[in-house]
KEKE-3310 file (N, C-alpha, C; in steps of 0.2 Angstrom, whole numbers, plus 5000, padded with zeros to 4 digits):
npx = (4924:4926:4938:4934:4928:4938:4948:4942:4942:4954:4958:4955:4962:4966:4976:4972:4966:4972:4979:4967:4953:4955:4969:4980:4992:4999:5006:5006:5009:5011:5020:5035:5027:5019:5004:4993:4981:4969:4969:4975:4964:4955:4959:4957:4943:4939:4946:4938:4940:4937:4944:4954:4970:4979:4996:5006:5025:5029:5020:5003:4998:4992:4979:4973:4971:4962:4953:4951:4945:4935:4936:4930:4918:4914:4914:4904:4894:4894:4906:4919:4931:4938:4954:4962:4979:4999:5015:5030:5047:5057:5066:5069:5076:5088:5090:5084:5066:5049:5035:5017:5003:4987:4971:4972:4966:4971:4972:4977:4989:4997:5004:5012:5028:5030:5026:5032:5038:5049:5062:5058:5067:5080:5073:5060:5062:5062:5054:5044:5038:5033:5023:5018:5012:5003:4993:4988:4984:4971:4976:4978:4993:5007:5020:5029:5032:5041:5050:5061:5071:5087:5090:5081:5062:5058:5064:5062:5049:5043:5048:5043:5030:5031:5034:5024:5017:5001:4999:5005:5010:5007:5006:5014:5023:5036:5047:5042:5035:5027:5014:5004:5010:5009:5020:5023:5030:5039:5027:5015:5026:5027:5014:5009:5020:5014:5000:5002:5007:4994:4993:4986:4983:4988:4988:4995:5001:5011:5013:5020:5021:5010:5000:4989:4990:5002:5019)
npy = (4987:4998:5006:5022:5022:5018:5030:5041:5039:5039:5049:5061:5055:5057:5067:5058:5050:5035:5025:5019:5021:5018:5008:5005:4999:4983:4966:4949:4932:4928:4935:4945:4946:4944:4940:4925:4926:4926:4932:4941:4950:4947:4956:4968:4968:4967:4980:4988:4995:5002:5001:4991:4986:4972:4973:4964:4959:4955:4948:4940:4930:4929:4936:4926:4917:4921:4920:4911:4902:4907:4916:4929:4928:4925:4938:4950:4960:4973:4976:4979:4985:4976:4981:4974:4971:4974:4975:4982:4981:4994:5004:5023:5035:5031:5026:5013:5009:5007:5004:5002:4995:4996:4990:4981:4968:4954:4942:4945:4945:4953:4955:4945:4946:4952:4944:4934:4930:4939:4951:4960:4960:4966:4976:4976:4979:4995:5011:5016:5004:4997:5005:5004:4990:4990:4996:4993:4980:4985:4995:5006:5014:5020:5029:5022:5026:5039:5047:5038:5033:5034:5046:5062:5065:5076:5077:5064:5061:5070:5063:5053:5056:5060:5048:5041:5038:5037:5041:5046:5037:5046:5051:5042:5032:5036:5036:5023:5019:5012:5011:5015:5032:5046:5054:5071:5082:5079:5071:5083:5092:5082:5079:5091:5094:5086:5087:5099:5095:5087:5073:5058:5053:5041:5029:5021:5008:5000:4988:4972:4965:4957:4966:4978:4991:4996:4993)
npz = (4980:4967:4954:4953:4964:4974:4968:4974:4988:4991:4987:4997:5010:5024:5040:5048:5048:5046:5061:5064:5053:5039:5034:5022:5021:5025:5031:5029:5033:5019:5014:5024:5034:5051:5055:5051:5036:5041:5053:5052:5047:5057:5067:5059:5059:5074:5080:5071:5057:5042:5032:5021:5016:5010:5006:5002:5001:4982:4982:4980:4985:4997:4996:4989:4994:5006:4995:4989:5000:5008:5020:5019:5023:5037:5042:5046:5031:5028:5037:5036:5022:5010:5001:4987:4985:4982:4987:4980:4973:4965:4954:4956:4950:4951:4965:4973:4977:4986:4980:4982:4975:4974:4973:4963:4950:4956:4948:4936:4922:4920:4932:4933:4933:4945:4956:4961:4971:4976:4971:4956:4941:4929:4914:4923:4932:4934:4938:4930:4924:4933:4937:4925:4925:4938:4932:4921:4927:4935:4945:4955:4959:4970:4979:4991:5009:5006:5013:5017:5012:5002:4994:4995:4999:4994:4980:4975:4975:4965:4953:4953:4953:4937:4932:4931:4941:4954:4968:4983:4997:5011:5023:5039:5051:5054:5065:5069:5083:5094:5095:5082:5075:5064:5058:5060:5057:5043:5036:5035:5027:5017:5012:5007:4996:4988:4986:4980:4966:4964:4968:4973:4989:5003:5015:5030:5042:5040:5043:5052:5064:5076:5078:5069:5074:5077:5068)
capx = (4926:4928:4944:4931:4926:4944:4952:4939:4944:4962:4958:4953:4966:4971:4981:4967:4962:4975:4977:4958:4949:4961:4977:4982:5002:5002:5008:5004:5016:5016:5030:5036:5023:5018:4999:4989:4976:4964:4972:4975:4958:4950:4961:4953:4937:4939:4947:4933:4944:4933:4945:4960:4973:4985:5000:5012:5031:5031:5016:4997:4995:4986:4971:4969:4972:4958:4946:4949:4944:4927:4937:4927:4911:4914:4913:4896:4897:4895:4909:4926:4932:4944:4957:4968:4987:5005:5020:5036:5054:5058:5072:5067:5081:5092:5087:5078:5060:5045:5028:5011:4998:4980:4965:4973:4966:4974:4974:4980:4993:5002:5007:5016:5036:5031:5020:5036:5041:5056:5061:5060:5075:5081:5067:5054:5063:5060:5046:5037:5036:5029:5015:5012:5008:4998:4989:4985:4979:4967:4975:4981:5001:5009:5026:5026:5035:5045:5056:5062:5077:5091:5088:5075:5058:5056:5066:5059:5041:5042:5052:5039:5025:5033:5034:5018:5015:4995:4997:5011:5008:5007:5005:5017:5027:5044:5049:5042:5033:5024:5008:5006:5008:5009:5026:5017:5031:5041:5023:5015:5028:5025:5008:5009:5020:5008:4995:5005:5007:4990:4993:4982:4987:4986:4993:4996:5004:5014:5012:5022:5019:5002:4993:4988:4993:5008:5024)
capy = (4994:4999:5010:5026:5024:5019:5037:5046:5038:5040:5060:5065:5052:5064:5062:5055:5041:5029:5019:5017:5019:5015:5004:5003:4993:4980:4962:4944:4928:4925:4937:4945:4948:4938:4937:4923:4931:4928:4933:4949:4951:4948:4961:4973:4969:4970:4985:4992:4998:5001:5001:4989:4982:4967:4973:4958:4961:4953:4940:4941:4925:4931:4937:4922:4913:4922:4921:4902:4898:4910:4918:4934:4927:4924:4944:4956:4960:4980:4979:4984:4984:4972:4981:4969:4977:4971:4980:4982:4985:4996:5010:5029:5042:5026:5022:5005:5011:5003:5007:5000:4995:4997:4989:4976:4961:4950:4938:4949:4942:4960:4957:4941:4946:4955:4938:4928:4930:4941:4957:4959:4962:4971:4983:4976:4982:5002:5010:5017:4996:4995:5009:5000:4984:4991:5002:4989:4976:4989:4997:5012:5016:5025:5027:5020:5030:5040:5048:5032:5032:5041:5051:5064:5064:5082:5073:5058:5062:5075:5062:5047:5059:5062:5042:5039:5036:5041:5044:5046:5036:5052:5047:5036:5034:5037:5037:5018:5021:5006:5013:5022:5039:5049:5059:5076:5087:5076:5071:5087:5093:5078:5082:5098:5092:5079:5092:5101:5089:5083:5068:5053:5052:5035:5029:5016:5007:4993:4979:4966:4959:4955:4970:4983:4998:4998:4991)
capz = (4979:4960:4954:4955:4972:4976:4967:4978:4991:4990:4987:5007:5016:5031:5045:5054:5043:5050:5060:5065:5050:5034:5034:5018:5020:5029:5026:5033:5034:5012:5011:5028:5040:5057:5054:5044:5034:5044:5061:5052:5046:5063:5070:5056:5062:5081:5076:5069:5053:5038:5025:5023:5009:5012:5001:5005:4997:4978:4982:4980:4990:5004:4994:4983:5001:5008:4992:4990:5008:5008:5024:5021:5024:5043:5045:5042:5026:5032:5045:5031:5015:5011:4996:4984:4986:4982:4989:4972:4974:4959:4953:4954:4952:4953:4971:4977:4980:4985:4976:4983:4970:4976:4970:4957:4947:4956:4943:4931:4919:4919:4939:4934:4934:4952:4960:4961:4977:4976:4969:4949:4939:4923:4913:4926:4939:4931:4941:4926:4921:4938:4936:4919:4926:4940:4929:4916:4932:4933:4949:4956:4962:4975:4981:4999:5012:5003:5019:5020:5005:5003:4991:4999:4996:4989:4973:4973:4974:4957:4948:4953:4948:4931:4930:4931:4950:4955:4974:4988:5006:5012:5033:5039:5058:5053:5073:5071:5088:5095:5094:5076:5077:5059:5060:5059:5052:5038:5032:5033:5021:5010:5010:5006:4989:4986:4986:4975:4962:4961:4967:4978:4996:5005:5025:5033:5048:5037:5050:5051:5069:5078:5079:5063:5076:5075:5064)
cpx = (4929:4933:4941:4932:4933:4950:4949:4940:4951:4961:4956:4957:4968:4974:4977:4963:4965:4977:4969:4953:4951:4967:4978:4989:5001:5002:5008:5012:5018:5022:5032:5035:5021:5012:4996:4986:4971:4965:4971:4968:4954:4954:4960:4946:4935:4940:4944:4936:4936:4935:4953:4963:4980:4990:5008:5020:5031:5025:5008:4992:4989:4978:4968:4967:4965:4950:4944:4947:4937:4930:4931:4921:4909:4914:4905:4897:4897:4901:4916:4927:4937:4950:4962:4974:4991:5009:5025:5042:5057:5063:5067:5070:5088:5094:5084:5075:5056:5039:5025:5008:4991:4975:4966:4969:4972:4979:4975:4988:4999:5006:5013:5024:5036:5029:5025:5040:5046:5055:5063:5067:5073:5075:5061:5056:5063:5055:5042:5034:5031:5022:5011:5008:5004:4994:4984:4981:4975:4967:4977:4990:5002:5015:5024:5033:5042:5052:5061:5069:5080:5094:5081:5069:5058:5058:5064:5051:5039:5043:5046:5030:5026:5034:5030:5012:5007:4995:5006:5009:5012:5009:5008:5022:5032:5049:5047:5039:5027:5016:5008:5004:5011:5015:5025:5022:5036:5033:5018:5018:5027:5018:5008:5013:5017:5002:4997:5005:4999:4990:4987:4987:4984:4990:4992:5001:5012:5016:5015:5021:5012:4998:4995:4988:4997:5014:5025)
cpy = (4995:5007:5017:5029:5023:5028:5042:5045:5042:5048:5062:5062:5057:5059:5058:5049:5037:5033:5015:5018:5015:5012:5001:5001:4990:4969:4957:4939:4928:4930:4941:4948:4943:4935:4932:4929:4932:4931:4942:4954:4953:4953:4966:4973:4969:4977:4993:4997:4999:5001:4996:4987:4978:4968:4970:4961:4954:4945:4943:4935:4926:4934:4932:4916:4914:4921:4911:4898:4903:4914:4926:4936:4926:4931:4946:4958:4970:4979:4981:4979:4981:4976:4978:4976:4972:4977:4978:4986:4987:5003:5016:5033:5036:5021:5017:5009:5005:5007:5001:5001:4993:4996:4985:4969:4957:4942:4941:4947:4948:4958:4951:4941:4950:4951:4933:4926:4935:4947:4956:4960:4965:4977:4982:4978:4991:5005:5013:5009:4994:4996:5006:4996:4987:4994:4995:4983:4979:4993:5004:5013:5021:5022:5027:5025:5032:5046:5044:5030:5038:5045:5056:5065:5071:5080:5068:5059:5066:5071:5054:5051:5059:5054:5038:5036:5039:5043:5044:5042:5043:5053:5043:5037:5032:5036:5029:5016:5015:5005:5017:5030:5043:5054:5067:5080:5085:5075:5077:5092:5090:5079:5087:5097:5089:5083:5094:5099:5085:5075:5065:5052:5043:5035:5021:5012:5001:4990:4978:4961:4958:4960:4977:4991:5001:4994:4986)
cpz = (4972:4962:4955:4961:4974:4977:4974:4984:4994:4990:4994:5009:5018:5035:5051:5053:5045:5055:5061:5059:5041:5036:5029:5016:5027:5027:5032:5030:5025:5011:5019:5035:5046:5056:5049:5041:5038:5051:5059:5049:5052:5066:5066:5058:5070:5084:5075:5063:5047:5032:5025:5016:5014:5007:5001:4998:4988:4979:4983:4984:4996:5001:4990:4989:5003:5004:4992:4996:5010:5016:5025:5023:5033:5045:5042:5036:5025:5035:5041:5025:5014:5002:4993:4984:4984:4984:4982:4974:4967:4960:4953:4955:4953:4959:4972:4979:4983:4982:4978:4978:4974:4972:4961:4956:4951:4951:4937:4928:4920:4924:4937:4935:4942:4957:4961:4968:4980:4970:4958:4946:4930:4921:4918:4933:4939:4935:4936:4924:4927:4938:4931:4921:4930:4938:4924:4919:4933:4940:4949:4960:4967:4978:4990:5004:5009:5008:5020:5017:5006:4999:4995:4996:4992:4982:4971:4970:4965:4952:4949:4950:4940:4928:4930:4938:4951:4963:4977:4995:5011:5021:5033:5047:5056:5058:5073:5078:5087:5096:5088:5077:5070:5060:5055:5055:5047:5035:5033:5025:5015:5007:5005:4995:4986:4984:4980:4968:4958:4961:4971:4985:4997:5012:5026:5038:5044:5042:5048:5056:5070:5080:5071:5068:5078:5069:5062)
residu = (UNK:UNK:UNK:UNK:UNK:UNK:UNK:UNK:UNK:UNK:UNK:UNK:UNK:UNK:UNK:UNK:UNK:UNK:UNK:UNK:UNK:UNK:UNK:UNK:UNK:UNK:UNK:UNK:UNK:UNK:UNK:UNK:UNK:UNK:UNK:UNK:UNK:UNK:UNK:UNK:UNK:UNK:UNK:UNK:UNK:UNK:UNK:UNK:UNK:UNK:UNK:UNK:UNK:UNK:UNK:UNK:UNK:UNK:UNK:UNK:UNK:UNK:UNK:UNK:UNK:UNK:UNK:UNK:UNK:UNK:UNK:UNK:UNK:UNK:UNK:UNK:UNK:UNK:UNK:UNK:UNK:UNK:UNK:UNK:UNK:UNK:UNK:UNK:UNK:UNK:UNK:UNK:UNK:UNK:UNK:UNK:UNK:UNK:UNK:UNK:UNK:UNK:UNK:UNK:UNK:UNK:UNK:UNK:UNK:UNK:UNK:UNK:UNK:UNK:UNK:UNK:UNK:UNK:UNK:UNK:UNK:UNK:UNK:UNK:UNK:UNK:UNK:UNK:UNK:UNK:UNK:UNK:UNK:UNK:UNK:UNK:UNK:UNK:UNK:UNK:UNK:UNK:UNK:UNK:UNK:UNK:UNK:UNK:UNK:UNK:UNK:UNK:UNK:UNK:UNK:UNK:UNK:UNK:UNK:UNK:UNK:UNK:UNK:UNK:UNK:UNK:UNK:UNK:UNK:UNK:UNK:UNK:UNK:UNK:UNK:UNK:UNK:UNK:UNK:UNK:UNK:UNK:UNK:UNK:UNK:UNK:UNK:UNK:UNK:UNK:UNK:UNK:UNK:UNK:UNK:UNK:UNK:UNK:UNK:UNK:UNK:UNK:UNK:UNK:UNK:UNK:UNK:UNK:UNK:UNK:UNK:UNK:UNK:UNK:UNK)
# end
């Protein structure tokens, strides 16, 4: 999927695209999720997802993991889309964020002060330094659950738009609920500023254990 077909994508997520057909935050054992790759793979394609991104904390391992091992050749090659991600802890309003980068170069030299394993530090911990790099890896940004900080999002969101952010993870179970369930009237509202703004929506379950349907 080229960065095109991605934007357009990213421009219709509703509250009905996760968890069954998009999952784009969720994260395997290289930084602190339960599943290999491929475990969490075949749980995409049992699934029946059609669109997924591995956005592990500060590591791109798990895609170079899966390209080095031909792992994606044991599914149909119709049956889902696999999107390069990383998860980033960066300043916004002087808060600790995270910011999701979707549809990155992997091997892109830009990502290197955020592939280290661990959170960046000084100007690279800035989120416009973040947007940079995932702009110049050739992807797109989005601040990831933005309910979730203690700043509130009605501020955050305007001031991450203004810093060059291109979406919002818009859909997210905030309740934490062991089956996902999109926490309708906080996301709603976010929506709705997101809308507002002109921004890209995105959702996702952020896995960590052994199923992509819930946390």
């Amino acid at each position: 999927m080229n960065k095109k077909e991605l934007i357009e994508l990213t421009s219709n997520i509703d509250i009905n695209s996760c968890p069954h057909i998009i999952n784009f935050h969720c994260h395997t054992k290289f930084s602190d999720g339960s599943f290999e790759p491929e475990q969490l793979l075949d749980q995409v394609f049992i699934n029946k997802l059609k669109f997924i991104a591995i956005t592990d904390h500060h590591t791109v391992k798990a895609h170079t993991f899966i390209e080095k091992n031909n792992i994606l050749k044991k599914y149909p090659s119709d049956s889902f889309n696999l999107i390069s991600g990383i998860e980033i802890n960066c300043l916004l309003l002087g808060c600790l964020v995270h910011v999701i980068g979707l549809g990155i170069n992997v091997n892109s030299k830009y990502l290197t002060p955020y592939i280290q394993g661990e959170s960046p530090i000084g100007n690279d911990l800035h989120i416009k330094s973040v947007t940079k790099a995932i702009r110049l890896a050739g992807g797109i940004s989005f601040l990831a659950h933005p309910a979730r900080y203690r700043i509130p999002f009605y501020k955050l969101i305007p001031e991450a738009n203004n810093q060059g952010v291109d979406g919002i993870e818009v859909w997210y179970d905030y309740d934490l609920n062991e089956r996902w369930q999109a926490s309708n009237f906080v996301c709603s509202k976010i929506n709705k500023l997101t809308e507002s703004l002109n921004m890209l929506k995105t959702c996702g379950t952020d896995s960590h254990g052994y199923s992509l349907l819930g946390r």
